[in-house]
ZAMARGU-4260 file (C-alpha; in steps of 0.2 Angstrom, whole numbers, plus 5000, padded with zeros to 4 digits):
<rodrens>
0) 4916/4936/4947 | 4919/4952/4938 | 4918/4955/4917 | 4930/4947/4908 | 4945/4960/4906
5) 4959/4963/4896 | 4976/4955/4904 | 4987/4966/4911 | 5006/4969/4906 | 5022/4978/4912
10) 5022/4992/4900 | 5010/5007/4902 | 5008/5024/4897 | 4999/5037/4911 | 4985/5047/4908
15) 4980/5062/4919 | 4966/5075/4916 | 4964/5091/4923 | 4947/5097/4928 | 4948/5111/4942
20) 4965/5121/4934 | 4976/5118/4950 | 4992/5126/4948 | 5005/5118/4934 | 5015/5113/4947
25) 5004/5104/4956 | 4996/5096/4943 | 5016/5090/4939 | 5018/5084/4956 | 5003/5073/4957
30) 5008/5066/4938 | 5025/5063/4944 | 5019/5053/4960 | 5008/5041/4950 | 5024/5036/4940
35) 5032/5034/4955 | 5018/5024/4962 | 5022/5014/4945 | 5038/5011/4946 | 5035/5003/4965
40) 5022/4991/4956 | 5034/4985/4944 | 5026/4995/4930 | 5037/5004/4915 | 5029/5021/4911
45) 5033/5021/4891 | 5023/5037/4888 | 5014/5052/4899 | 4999/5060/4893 | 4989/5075/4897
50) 4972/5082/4896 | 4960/5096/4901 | 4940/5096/4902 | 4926/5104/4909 | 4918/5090/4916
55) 4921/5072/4911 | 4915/5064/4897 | 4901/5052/4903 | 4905/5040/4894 | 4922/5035/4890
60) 4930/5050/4903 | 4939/5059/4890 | 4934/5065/4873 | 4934/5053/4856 | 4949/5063/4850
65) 4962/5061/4865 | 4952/5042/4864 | 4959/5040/4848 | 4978/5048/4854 | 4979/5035/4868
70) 4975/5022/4856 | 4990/5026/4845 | 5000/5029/4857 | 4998/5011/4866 | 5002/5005/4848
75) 5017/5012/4845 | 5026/5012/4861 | 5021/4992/4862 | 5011/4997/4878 | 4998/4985/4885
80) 4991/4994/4902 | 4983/5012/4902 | 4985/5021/4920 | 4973/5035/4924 | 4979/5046/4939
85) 4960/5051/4941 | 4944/5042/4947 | 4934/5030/4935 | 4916/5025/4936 | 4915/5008/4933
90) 4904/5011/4915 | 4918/5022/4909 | 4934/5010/4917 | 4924/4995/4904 | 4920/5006/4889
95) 4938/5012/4888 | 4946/4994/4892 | 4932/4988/4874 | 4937/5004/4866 | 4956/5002/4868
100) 4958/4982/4869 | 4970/4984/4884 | 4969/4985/4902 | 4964/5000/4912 | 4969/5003/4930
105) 4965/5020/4940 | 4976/5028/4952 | 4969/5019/4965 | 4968/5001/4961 | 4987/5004/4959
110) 4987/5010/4976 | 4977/4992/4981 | 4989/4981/4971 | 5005/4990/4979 | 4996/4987/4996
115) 4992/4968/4992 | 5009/4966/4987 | 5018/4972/5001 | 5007/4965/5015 | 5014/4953/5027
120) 5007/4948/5042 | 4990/4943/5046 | 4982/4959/5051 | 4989/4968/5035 | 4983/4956/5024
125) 4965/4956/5032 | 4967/4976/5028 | 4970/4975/5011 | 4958/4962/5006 | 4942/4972/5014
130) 4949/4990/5005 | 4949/4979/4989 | 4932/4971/4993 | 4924/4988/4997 | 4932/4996/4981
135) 4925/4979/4971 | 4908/4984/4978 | 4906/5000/4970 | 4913/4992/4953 | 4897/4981/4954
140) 4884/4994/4947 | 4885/4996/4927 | 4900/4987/4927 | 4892/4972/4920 | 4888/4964/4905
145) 4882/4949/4909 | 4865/4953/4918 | 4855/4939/4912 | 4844/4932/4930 | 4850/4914/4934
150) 4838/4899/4933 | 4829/4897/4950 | 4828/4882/4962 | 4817/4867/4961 | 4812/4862/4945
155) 4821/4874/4938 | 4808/4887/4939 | 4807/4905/4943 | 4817/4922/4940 | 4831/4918/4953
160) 4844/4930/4955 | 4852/4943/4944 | 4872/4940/4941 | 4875/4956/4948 | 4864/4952/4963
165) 4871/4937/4968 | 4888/4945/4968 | 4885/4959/4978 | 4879/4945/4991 | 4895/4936/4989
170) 4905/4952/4991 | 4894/4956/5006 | 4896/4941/5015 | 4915/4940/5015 | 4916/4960/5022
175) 4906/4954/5035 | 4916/4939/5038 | 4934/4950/5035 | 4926/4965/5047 | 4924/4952/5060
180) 4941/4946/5061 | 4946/4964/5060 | 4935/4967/5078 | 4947/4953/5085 | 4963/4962/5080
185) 4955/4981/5086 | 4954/4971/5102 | 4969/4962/5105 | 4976/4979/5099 | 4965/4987/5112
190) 4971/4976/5125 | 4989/4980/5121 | 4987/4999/5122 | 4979/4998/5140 | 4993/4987/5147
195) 5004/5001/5141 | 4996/5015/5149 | 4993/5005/5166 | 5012/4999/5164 | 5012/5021/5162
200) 5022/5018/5145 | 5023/5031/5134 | 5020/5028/5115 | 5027/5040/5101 | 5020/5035/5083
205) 5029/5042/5067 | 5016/5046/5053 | 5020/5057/5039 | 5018/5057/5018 | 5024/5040/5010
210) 5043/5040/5006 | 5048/5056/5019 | 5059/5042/5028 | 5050/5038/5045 | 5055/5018/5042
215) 5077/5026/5040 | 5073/5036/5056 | 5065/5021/5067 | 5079/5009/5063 | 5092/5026/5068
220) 5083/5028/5083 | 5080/5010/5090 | 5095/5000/5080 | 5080/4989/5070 | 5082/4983/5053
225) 5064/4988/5047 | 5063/4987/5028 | 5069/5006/5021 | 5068/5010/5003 | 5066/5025/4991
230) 5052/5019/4986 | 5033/5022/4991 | 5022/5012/5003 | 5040/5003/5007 | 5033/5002/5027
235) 5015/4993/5028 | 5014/4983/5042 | 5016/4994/5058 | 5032/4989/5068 | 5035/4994/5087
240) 5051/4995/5097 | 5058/5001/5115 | 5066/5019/5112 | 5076/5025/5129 | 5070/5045/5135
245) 5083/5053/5147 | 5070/5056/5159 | 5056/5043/5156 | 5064/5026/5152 | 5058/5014/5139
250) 5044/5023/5128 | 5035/5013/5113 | 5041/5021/5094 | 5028/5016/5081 | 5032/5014/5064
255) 5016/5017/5051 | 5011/5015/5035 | 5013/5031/5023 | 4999/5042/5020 | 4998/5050/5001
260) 4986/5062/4993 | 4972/5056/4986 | 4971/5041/4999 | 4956/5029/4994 | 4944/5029/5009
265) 4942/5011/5007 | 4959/5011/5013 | 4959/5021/5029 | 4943/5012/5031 | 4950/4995/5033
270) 4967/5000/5042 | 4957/5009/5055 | 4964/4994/5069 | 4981/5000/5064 | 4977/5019/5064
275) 4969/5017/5081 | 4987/5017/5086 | 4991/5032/5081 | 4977/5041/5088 | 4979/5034/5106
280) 4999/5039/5104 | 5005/5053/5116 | 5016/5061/5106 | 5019/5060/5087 | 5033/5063/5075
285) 5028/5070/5057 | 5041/5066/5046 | 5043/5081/5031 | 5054/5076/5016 | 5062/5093/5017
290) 5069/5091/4999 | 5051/5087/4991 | 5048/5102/4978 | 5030/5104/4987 | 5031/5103/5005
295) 5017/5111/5010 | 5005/5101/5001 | 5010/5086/5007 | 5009/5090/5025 | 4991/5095/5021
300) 4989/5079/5015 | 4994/5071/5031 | 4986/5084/5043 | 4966/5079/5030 | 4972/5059/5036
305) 4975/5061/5055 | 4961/5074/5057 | 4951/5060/5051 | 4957/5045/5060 | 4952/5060/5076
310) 4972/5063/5080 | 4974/5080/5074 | 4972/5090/5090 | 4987/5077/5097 | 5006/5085/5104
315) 5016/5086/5087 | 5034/5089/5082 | 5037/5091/5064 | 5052/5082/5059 | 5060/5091/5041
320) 5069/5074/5035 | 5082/5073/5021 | 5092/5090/5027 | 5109/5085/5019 | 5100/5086/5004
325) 5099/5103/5005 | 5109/5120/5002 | 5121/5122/5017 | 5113/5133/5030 | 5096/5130/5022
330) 5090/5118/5039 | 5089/5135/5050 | 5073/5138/5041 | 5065/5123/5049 | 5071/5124/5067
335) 5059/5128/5079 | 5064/5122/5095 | 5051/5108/5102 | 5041/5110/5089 | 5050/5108/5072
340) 5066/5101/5068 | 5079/5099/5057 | 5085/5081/5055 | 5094/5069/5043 | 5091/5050/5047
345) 5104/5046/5033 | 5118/5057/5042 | 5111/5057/5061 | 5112/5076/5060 | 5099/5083/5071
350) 5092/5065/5081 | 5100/5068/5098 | 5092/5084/5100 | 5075/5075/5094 | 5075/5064/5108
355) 5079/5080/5121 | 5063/5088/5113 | 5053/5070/5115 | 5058/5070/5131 | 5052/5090/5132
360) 5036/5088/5124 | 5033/5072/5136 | 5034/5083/5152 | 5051/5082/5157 | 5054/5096/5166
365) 5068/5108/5172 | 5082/5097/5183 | 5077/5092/5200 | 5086/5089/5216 | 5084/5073/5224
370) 5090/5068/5241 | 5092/5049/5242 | 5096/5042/5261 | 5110/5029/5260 | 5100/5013/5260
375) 5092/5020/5243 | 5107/5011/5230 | 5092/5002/5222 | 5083/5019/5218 | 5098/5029/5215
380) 5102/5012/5200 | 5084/5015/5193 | 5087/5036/5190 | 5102/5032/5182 | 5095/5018/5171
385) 5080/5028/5166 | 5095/5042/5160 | 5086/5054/5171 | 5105/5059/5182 | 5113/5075/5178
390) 5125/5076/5194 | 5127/5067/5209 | 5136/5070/5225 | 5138/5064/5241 | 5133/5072/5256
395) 5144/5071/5273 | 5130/5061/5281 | 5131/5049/5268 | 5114/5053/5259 | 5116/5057/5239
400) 5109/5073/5232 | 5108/5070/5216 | 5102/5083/5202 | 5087/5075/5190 | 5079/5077/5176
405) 5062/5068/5174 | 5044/5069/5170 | 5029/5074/5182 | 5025/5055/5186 | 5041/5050/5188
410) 5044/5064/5203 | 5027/5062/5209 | 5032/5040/5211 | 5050/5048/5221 | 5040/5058/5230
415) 5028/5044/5236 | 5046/5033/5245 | 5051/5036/5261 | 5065/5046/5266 | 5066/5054/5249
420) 5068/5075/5246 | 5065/5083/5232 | 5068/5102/5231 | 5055/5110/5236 | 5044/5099/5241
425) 5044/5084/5255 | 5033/5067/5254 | 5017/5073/5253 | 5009/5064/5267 | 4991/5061/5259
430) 4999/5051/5245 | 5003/5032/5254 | 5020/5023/5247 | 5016/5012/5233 | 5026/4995/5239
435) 5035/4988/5224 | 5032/5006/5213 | 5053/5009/5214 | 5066/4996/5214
</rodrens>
């Protein structure tokens, strides 16, 4: 389907080009983040390369002297794949690939391949195809050389369509028929979510740049054996587990692909049935990697994704990752109370106060008496399942007045049983029992 291409090797040397003068380092950091997007596709960076224009050259991108540099340097260091940490039209992407006799892939169809590679189930694998399809569309223009119109129907006769033409309809008809199966899983996924929130689960959804470590602290919080490397995109299918509140109970922890600067569109496009997840979370957890020289820039990158999946107005705690890899005494700087925290998921330093400022930022409010008649053993065993007991003690009538800690909805369902106190306030007598609601 698409014009015949040089093959593809292992070997490869980068290319970047600097048009707006960002600051060095940031122009190093973005460098340094395309070979490590590399290295996870099994590609060996053999040489770096740099550049700076005003404006790109319109046809091969960069000027004919730095064309002719590349050239040698493929030569010499044996190298058979030229990666370009920029945007390429598809004219200039062809031009270069006949110029240099080797392959040339941008920063992100490295992006694509990494997530084609790493997709598992179903739904992932539905994702990834459509972000590829809609990248291949905007290839389609100019990046042809075979436009020559086929021969028509009957008897051969007539214009009949272009080569291009007849692809773009191919491409079409299989996004329709990839965004159609993609309705099915925002549905089923939409089905889940309300029989969470009429169950009156709560969900918590970790998001943050790839790498920053949100797979290490899921398996530390919920004991699972998600896949957790130092490497990027290693989480792309989203995971969910049970995480226990002191105060609420069983909660829903998310587990979500890595977002990275640069994201292609296409891409938060066709994982919008996974992202709906975490906009419809209550809480989230933005995992920082603490130890990254540049910070700041990457929780931008991450506050640009979720305000355009519509979850940037959503609760937050900002979780600084990776601590022990810091000066000691340097985590202070990042603790914030509720808000931001200090944590190592390698060390466990820091997570039982993250579940305390979960349970905060849920509602859990300050501790509560409860006064349980005698007959209440079935309650009384629910508190202390949901971790929401502080103290208990036994009153000389028998009744248990136990001090709790809990949520708004969790008092308000006590407050619904009969017989049960709760400081300050009796049953409220407009608000009927709910048979079955406790234990």
């Amino acid at each position: 389907m698409f014009f015949e291409r040089p093959e593809a090797g292992r070997r490869a040397v980068l290319l970047h080009v600097n048009f707006k003068g960002p600051a060095p380092g940031e122009a190093l950091d973005t460098v340094e983040e395309c070979a490590d997007l590399a290295l996870t596709a099994g590609v060996d960076i053999t040489e770096t390369l740099s550049a700076t224009r005003i404006a790109p050259h319109p046809r091969f991108f960069i000027g004919e002297g730095k064309l002719r540099e590349i050239e040698a340097c493929l030569q010499a260091s044996d190298s058979d794949l030229l990666l370009v940490n920029n945007e390429l039209s598809a004219g200039q992407q062809r031009n270069l690939e006949q110029a240099l006799h080797c392959r040339v892939m941008t920063r992100t169809e490295l992006i694509l391949h990494i997530f084609a590679d790493r997709a598992r189930t179903y739904e992932g694998k539905l994702q990834v195809e459509l972000a590829q399809l809609k990248h291949a569309q905007t290839r389609l223009v100019r990046g042809w050389t075979h436009l020559d119109r086929q021969k028509g129907g009957i008897g051969l006769r007539g214009a009949g369509e272009t080569q291009l033409e007849m692809d773009q309809r191919m491409l079409g008809e299989r996004v329709k028929t990839l965004q159609k199966k993609l309705v099915g899983v925002a549905r089923r996924r939409g089905q889940g979510r309300k029989r969470r929130r009429r169950d009156r689960v709560r969900v918590v959804s970790l998001v943050g740049y790839t790498n920053a470590g949100k797979s290490t602290i899921f398996n530390a919080l919920t004991a699972a054996s998600v896949v957790a490397e130092d490497q990027l995109f290693a989480t792309l299918d989203p995971t969910m587990r049970q995480l226990p509140i002191p105060g609420i109970g069983e909660v829903v922890l998310t587990d979500t692909v890595g977002f990275i600067s640069h994201l292609p569109h296409s891409l938060v496009e066709a994982f919008k049935a996974t992202l709906e997840e975490v906009a419809n979370a209550d809480l989230l957890l933005h995992v920082v990697d603490a130890s990254a020289p540049d910070v700041e820039a990457r929780i931008r990158t991450v506050n640009e994704v979720l305000e355009e999946i519509g979850a940037s107005d959503l609760p937050t705690i900002m979780l600084y990752n990776k601590i022990d890899a810091l000066p000691v005494g340097a985590e202070a700087q990042f603790d914030v109370g509720n808000t931001s925290m200090p944590v190592s998921a390698r060390t466990g330093q820091g997570l039982d106060a993250l579940l305390e400022a979960v349970a905060s930022r849920l509602g859990v409010t300050a501790p509560t008496e409860v006064l349980l008649p005698p007959e209440a053993g079935r309650t009384r065993a629910w508190l202390y399942r949901l971790g929401a007991v502080l103290s208990e003690r036994v009153q000389e009538d028998g009744s248990l007045a136990l001090m709790v800690r809990a949520d708004q909805d969790l008092l308000s369902r006590l407050a619904m049983q009969p017989k049960v106190l709760l400081q300050g306030r009796g049953r409220d007598p407009r608000i009927p029992a709910l048979p079955g609601d406790l234990p």
